[in-house]
C-alpha angles and dihedrals in degrees: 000000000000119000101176106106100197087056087042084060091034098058099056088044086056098054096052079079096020107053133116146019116307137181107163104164076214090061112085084201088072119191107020137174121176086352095308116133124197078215092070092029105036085162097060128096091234092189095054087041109141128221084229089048083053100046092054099044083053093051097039092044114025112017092041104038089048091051089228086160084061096049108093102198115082094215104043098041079052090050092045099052091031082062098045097057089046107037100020128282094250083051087049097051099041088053098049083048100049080069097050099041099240132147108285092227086134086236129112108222133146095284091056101037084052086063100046103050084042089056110135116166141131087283131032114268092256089058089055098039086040084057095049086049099058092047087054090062099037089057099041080059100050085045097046099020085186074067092069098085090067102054109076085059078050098058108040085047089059101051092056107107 
């Protein structure tokens, strides 16, 4: 069981993009049911998938790995973890790190996580990092125009703090 509360708030707030079965020969996830792709976990049943399996692989590989309990900031823990469910956790935390000038490793340690709740610009760390976000998608879908039918979900996906 899963005692963490902002991950208790974070994970309904997931679905609301993530539910459902899914098999849209556009999407390079393939077959997906609550975000998981039989892409990342070939070795799942995605059909028989489980809220509660779901809830558990988001909080093992994407919530943990990305250190979203040490990040002290509510938004920008939300549009760290958000993207790295949708784009890749190492994605998520390269580009994070690209605004605070860390190292890009892809990977969220105490350097980085220094950076990040130290953070002090014009705008709060989740404007910059929203912004970065939305220049990723517009440019997968200039790149892959089949992609385009996806953005606006994107989008409007990104915007929700």
């Amino acid at each position: 069981m899963i005692k963490d509360e902002r991950y208790m708030r974070f994970f309904p707030r997931l679905m609301k993009y993530e539910g459902g079965y899914v098999n849209d020969p556009a999407d390079s996830g393939g077959e997906t049911k609550y975000g998981i792709s039989k892409r990342a976990y070939p070795q799942l049943d995605i059909k028989n998938l489980t809220e509660a399996d779901a809830m558990e692989i988001f909080y093992r590989d994407y919530y943990l790995p990305l250190n979203i309990p040490d990040i002290d900031d509510e938004n920008t823990a939300w549009q760290l973890f958000d993207f790295g469910v949708n784009a890749g956790v190492k994605r998520s935390a390269k580009l994070i790190q690209s605004i605070v000038n860390a190292y890009p490793d892809g990977k969220i340690g105490k350097k980085t996580l220094n950076l990040i709740n130290g953070f002090h610009e014009d705008y709060p760390l989740h404007i910059y990092f929203m912004s970065k976000r939305l220049m990723y998608y517009l440019n997968l879908t200039e790149r892959n125009p089949r992609m385009l039918k996806f953005l606006k979900g994107w989008i409007f996906r990104c915007l929700e703090i």
